[in-house]
DRENMIMAR-444047 format. One line per field, with one value per residue (C-alpha): x, y, z; chain; residue number from 1. Coordinates in steps of 0.001 Angstrom, whole numbers. Layout:
// DRENMIMAR-444047
X = (X:...)
Y = (Y:...)
Z = (Z:...)
cadena = (A:...)
num = (NUM:...)
This chain:
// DRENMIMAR-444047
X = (-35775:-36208:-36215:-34610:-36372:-35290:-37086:-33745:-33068:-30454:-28327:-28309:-24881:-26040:-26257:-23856:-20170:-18793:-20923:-19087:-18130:-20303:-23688:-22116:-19235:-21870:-24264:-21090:-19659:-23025:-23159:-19404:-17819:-14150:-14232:-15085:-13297:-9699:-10723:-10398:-7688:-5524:-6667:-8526:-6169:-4729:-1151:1167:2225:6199:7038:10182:11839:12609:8905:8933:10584:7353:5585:8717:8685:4883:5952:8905:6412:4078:7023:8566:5414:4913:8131:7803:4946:6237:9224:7225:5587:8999:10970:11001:11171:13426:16882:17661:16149:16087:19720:18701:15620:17109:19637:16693:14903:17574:18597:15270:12299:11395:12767:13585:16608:15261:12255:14849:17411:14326:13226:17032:17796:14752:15138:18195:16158:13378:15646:17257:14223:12701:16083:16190:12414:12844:16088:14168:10968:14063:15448:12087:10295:7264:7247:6137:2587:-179:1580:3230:1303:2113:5535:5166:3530:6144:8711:6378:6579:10834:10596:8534:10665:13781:12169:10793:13954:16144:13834:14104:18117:17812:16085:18712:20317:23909:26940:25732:21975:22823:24760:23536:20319:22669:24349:21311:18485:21077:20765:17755:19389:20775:17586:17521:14773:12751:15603:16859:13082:12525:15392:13933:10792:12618:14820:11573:14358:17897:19435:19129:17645:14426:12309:13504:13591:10065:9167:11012:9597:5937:6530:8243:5446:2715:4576:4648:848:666:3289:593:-2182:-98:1196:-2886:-2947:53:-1388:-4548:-2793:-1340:-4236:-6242:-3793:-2192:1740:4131:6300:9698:8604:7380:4042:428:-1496:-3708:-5722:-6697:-3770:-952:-1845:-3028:-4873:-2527:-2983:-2019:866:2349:1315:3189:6549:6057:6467:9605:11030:10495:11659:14956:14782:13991:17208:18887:16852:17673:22227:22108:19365:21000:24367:25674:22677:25122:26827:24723:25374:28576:30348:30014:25935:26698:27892:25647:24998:27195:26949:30313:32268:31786:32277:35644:33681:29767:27442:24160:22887:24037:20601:21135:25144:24340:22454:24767:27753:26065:25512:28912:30623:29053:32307:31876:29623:27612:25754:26431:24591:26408:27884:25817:22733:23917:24430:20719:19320:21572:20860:17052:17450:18404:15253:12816:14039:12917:9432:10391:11353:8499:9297:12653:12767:11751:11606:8563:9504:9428:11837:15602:15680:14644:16765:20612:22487:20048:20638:24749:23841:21033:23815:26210:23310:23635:27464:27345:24740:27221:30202:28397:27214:31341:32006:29368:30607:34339:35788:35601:38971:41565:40001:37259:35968:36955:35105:31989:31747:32395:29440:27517:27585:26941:23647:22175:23965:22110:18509:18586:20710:21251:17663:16319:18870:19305:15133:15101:18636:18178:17188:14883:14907:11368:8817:7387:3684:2487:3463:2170:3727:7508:6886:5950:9053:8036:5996:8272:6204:6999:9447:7727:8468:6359:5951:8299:4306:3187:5421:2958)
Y = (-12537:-12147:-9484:-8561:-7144:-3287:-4069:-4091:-7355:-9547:-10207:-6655:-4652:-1767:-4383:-7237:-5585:-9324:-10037:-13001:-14816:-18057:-17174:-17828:-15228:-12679:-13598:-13120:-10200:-8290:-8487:-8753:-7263:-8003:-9674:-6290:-4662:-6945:-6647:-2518:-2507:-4900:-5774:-2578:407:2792:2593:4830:3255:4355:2639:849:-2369:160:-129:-3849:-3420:-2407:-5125:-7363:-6555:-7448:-10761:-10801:-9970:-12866:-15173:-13614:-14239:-17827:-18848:-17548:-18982:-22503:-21365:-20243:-23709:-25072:-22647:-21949:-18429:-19609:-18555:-22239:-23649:-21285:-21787:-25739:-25383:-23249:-26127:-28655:-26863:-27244:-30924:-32516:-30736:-31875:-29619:-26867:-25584:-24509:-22593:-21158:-20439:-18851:-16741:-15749:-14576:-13067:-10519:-9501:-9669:-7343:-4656:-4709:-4233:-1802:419:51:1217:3969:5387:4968:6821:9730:9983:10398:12311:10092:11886:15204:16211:14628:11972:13300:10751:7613:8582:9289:5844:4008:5338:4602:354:645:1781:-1057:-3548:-2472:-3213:-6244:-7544:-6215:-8395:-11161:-11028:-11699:-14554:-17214:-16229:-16742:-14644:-11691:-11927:-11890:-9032:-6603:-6916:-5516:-2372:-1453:-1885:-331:3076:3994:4770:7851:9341:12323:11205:8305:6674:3783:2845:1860:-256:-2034:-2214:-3529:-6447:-6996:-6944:-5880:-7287:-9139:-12729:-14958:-11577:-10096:-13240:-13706:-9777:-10126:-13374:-11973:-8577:-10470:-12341:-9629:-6525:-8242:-8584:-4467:-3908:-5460:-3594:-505:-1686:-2099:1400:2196:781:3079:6244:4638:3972:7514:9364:6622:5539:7949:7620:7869:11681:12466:13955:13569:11262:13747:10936:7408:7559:8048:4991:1133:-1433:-3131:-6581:-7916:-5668:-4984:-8159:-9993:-7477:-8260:-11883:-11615:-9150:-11949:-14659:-13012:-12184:-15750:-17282:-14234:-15166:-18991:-18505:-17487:-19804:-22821:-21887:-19156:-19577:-17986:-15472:-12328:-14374:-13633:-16997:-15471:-16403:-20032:-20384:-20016:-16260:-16234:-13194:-13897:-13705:-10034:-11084:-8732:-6755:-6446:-5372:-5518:-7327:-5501:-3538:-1676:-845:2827:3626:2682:3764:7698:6747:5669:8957:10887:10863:14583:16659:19462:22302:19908:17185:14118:12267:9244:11232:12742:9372:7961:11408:11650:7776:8158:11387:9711:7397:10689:13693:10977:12492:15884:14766:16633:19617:19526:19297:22583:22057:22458:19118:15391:13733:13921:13296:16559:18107:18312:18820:16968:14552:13684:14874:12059:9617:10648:9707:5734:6125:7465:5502:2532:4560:4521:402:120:1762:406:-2864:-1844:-1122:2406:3582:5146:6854:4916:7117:10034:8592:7731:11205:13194:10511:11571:14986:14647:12593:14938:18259:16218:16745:19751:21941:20209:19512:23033:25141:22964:22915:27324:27602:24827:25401:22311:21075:21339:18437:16318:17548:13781:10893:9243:12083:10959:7698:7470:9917:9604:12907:16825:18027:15265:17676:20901:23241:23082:24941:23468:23808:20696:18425:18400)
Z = (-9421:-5882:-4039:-558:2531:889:-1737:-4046:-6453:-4178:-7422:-8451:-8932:-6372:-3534:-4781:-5124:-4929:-8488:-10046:-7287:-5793:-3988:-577:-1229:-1967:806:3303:1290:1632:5549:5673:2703:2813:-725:-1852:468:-626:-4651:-4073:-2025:-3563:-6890:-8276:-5984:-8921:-8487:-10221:-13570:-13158:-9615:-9925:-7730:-4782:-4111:-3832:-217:1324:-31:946:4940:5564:3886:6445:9331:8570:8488:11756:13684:12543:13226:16353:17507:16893:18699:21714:22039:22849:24568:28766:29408:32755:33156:34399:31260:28776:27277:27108:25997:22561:22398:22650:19435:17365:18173:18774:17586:14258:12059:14958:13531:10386:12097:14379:11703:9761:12415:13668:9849:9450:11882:10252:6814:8498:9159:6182:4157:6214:6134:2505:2377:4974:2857:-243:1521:2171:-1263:-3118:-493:198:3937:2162:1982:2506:3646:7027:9254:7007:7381:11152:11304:9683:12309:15448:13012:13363:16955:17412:15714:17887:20945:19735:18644:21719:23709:21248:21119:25018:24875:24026:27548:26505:27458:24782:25635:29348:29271:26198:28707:31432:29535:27743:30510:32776:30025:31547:34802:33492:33635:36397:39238:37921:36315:38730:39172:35418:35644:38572:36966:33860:36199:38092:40970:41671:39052:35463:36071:35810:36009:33260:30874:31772:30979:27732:26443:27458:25719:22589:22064:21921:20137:16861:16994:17799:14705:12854:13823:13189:9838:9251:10009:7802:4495:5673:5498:2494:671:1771:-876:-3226:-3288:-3995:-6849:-8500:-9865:-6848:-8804:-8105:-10670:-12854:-14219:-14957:-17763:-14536:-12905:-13707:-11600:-8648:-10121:-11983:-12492:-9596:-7351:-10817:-9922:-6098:-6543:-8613:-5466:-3152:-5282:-5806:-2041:-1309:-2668:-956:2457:1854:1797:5049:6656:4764:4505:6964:9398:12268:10083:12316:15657:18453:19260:22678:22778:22344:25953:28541:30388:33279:35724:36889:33264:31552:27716:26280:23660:24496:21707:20245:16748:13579:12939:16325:16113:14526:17570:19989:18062:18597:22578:22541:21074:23611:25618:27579:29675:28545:30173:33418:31719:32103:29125:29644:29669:26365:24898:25753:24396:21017:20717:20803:19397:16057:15425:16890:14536:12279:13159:12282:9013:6519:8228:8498:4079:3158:-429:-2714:-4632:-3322:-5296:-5565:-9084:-9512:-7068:-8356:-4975:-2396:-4893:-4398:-777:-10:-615:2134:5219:4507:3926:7281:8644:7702:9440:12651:12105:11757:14891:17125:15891:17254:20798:21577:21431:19489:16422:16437:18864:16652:13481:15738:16756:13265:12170:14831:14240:10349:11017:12853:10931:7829:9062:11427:8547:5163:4976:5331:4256:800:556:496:-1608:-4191:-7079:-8520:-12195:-13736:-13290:-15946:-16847:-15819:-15104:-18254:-20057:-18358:-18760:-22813:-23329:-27282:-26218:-26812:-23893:-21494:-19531:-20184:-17319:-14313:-10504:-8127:-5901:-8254:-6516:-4025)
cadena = (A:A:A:A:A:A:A:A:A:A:A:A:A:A:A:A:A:A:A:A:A:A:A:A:A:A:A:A:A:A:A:A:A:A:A:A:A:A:A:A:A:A:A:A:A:A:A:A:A:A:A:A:A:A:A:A:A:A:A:A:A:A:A:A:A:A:A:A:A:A:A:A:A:A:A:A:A:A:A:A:A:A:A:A:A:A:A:A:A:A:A:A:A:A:A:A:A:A:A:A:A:A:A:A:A:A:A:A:A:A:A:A:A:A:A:A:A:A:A:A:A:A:A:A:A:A:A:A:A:A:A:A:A:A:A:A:A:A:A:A:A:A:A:A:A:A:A:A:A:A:A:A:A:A:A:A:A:A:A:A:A:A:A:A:A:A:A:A:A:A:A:A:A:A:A:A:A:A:A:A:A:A:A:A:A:A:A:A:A:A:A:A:A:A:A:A:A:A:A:A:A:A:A:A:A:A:A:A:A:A:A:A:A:A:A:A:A:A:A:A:A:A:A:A:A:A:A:A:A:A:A:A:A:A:A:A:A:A:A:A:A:A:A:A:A:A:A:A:A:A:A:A:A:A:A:A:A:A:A:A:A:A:A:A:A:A:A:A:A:A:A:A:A:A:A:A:A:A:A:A:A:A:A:A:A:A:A:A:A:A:A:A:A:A:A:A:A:A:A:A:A:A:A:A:A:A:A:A:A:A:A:A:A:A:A:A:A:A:A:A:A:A:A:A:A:A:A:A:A:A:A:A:A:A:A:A:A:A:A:A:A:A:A:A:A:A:A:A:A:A:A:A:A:A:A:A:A:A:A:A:A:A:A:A:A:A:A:A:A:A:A:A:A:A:A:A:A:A:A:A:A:A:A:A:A:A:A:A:A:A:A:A:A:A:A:A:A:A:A:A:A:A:A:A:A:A:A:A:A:A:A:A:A:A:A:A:A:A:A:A:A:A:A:A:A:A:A:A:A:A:A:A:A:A:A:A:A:A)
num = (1:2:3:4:5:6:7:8:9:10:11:12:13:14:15:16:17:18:19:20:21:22:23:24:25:26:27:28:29:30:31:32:33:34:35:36:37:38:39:40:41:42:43:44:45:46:47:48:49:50:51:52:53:54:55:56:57:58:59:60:61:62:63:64:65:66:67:68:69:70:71:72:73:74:75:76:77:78:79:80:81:82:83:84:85:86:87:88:89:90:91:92:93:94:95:96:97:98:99:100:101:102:103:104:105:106:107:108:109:110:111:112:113:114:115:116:117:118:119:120:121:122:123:124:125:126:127:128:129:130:131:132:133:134:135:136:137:138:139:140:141:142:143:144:145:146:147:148:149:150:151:152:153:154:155:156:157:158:159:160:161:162:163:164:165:166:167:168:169:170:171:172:173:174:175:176:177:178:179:180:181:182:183:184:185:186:187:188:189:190:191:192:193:194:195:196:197:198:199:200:201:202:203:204:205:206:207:208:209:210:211:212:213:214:215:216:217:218:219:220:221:222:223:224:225:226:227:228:229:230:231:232:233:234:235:236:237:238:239:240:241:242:243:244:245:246:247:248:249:250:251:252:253:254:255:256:257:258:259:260:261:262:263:264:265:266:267:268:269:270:271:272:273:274:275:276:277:278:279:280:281:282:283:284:285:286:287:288:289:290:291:292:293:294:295:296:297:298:299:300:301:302:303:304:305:306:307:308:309:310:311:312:313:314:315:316:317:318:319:320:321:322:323:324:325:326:327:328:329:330:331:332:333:334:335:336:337:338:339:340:341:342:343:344:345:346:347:348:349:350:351:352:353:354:355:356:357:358:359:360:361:362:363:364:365:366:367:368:369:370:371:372:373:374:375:376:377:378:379:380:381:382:383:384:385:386:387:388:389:390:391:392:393:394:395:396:397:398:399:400:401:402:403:404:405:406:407:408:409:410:411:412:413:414:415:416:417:418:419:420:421:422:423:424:425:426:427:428:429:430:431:432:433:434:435:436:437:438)
């Protein structure tokens, strides 16, 4: 056999980790070693052998991000980021380019998909505690991805320049202003002049373009900080052994693929049958300065948001209520951050956890409460409702949280996970610390 310049066999299992594959894989993977690198990430990587669907989600939005940025890419190639053309040019993709209203129906839907995914992962990532230690920075991470993706797809809903684009880019752009000193200046900086117009499209379209590419390097560094201290799981226990967790694939990648075949034919009613079901009637004329559109509001994913700037409706401490608004409404995605030390608790998961439990399941109710009113005039008692909701969503984190974490008193935690999962075994539930949840 030969030998290599070390002195080591070339075929030998100490300097080939890519054994079994042809000799130009191993060549490669030896100077380059991402075959080795993918097999123990995504192929070998101990999982916890009790995850359930809810996990699927995470797996399900990097799908979703790969078919964003695609899409949009083709879509780039045809449209003119000009607010003479622009409206046309959208019209021209879906009447002329070969198959240009699919791609644009895919990409359209798919942004409604995204957020729907990640808010189902995020809520999961609440109810069984996968914020708590060590993983405070993968959670922190995640939130810096859905920042990300909202200002990705505010600058993406502008695009089409029709009556709603045209004029969500006025109200919220024009949010900025409220800030004391510097204010007015980032909404010039945002126009690029004095007022919405060709600047702006052209600032949008550029920054459109190039945050999805950043949301993937940060996912990259998400599934890091993933991958430095394993999944979480439903038990919210750390795996004690090779008998708590089994190999990634085929297992998992086999449960993956049945989550995004069911979400497929999910994805596929809307792009084939209600393809404008997320879109105002108003963005099928063109933007006109000159016509302010009766009821102006954002895309579905963003309507909790401005439903809490909206119930902001008085001064406080001399601060005025539209500076109150921009600070609640960005106040809602950054105690977010605060999260693992906001849940005082010594145990992850809510299962364990009798009245965080019922309690978990009042933050989407009112999550949905605030989508409701954002999605309504504000008047009347919508107003009302808006501002009860806002006051719960943050009276959830800055007081249920901690106060529930010290006063609650947790059910004991399985032994192991294998030991929960083959319940055949008496001591499956034997008591444990509360402490071992971490």
């Amino acid at each position: 056999m030969a030998a290599t310049s070390h002195g080591a066999p070339a075929g030998s299992p100490a300097n080939d980790p890519a054994a079994g594959h042809s000799r130009l894989i191993r060549w490669i993977d030896y100077r380059l070693p991402f075959v080795s690198v993918l097999e123990h990430e995504l192929i070998d990587y101990p999982t916890p052998r009790n995850l359930n669907y809810w996990w699927n989600f995470g797996s399900l939005a990097g799908i979703v991000l790969v078919i964003m940025i695609v899409t949009g890419v083709v879509l780039a190639m045809h449209y003119t980021p000009s607010a003479d053309l622009a409206f046309d040019s959208v019209q021209r993709i879906m009447r002329d380019v070969n198959y240009g209203w699919l791609i644009r129906y895919i990409h359209m839907n798919g942004a409604s998909m995204f957020f729907l995914i990640v808010y189902i992962h995020l809520f999961r990532g609440l109810y069984y505690g996968s914020y708590k230690y060590p993983r405070e920075l993968l959670w922190m991470i995640g939130v810096v991805i859905l920042l990300l993706m909202i200002a990705t797809a505010f600058m993406g809903y502008v695009l089409p320049w029709g009556q709603m684009s045209y004029w969500a880019a006025t109200v919220i752009t024009n949010l900025f202003s409220a800030i004391p000193v510097v204010g007015q200046s980032i909404v010039t900086l945002l126009w690029g002049g004095f007022t919405v117009g060709n600047p702006t499209l052209n600032r949008f379209f550029s920054l459109h373009y190039l945050l999805p590419f950043i949301i993937v390097a940060v996912v990259g560094l998400h599934l890091i900080a993933l991958h430095q201290h394993g999944s979480n799981n439903p038990l919210g226990i750390d795996k004690r052994g090779p008998q708590d967790t089994i190999p990634f694939h085929p297992y998992y990648t086999i449960k993956d693929m049945f989550g995004l075949s069911v979400f497929l034919l999910f994805f596929a009613i809307f792009v084939f049958y209600l393809p404008n079901a997320f879109v105002s009637p108003d963005n099928s004329i063109p933007a006109n300065p000159m016509v302010t559109p009766t009821h102006i509001v954002p895309e579905w994913y963003l309507l909790p948001f401005y439903a809490i700037l909206r119930s902001i409706t008085f001064n406080f401490l001399g601060i005025p209520s539209k500076l109150l608004g921009v600070i609640a409404s960005m106040g809602s995605i950054f105690i977010l951050f605060l999260v693992p030390w906001l849940d005082t608790s010594p145990v992850r998961s809510a299962r364990f956890r009798p009245v965080y439990r019922v309690v978990s399941f009042l933050l989407p109710i009112d999550v949905i409460a605030l989508g409701y009113v954002g999605s309504q005039p504000p008047e009347g008692w919508v107003v009302a409702l808006g501002q009860v909701a806002t006051f719960y969503y943050y009276f959830h984190f800055l007081i249920l949280m901690p106060v529930l974490g010290k006063w609650e008193r947790p059910r004991p935690l399985p032994i192991s996970i294998a030991a929960a999962v083959l319940e055949g075994n008496p001591s499956a539930f034997a008591a444990a610390t509360p402490t071992e949840g971490h």
